[in-house]
N, C-alpha and C positions, 0 to 999 in steps of 0.2 A: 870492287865491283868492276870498275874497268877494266884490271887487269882479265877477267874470268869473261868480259865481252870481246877481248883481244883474242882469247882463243877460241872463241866462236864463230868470227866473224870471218868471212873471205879473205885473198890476198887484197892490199889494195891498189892492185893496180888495176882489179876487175873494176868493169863500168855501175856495177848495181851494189859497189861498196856502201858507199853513202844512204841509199834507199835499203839494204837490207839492215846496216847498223841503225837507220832512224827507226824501221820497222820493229827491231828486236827493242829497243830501247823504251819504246811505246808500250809492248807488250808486256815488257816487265812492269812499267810504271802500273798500267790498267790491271795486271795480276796485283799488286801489292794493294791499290786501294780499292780494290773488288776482293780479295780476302782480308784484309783491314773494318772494313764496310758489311761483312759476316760473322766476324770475331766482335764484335759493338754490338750487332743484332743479337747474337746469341748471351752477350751477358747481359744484354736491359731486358730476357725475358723471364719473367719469374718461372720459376723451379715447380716442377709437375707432382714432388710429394711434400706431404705432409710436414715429414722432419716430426721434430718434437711436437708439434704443434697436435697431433694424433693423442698424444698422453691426454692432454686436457680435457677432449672431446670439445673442442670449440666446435661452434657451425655457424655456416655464415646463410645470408638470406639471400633470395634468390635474384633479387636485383644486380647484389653484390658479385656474385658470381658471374650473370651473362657480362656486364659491363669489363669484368675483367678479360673472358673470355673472347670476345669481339677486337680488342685491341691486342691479346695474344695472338689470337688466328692470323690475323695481318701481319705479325711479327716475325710466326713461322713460317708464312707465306712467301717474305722476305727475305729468309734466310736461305730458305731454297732456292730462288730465285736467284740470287747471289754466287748460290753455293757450285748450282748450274753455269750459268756464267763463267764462274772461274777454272770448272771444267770443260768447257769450250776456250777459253783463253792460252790455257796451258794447254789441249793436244793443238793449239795453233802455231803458238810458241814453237811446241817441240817439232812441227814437222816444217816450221820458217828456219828450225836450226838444222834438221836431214837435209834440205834444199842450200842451206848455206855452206855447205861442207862439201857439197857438189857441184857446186859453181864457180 
């Protein structure tokens, strides 16, 4: 990984070496556990079909269902949220790396 931030980064003899590699360096971390932190959200939420579970005709009662649905919503909610996120991090990223390549 270092090696692939060496050719990102400026000459260093420029003055804004240090502050664009801490800047890059940050960016990556906050991309990795903001799609880290998406990838966790998405498998603790239970699955929207039936599966086999259809063959049986099971049904569940209406309690059972809001309560699970309220803590999904939030889940989805989060995932989005995240998913946003990581799509702002990344076009920042990439236009911190156009600006580094012209400096």
């Amino acid at each position: 990984m270092l090696t692939l931030m060496n050719l990102l980064t400026p000459a260093k003899d420029s003055g804004l070496y240090n502050l664009y590699f801490g800047l890059s360096l940050t960016m990556i971390i906050l991309m990795a556990v903001t799609a880290l932190t998406a990838v966790i959200l998405v498998l603790l939420q239970p699955s929207n079909s039936s599966g086999i579970d259809a063959l049986g005709g099971s049904s569940e009662t209406f309690f059972g269902k809001n309560k699970g649905k309220s803590i999904e919503a939030k889940m989805k909610k989060w995932t989005w949220i995240c998913l946003a996120v990581l799509v702002v991090f990344s076009i920042t990223f990439y236009i911190l790396q156009l600006e580094g390549l012209w400096a």
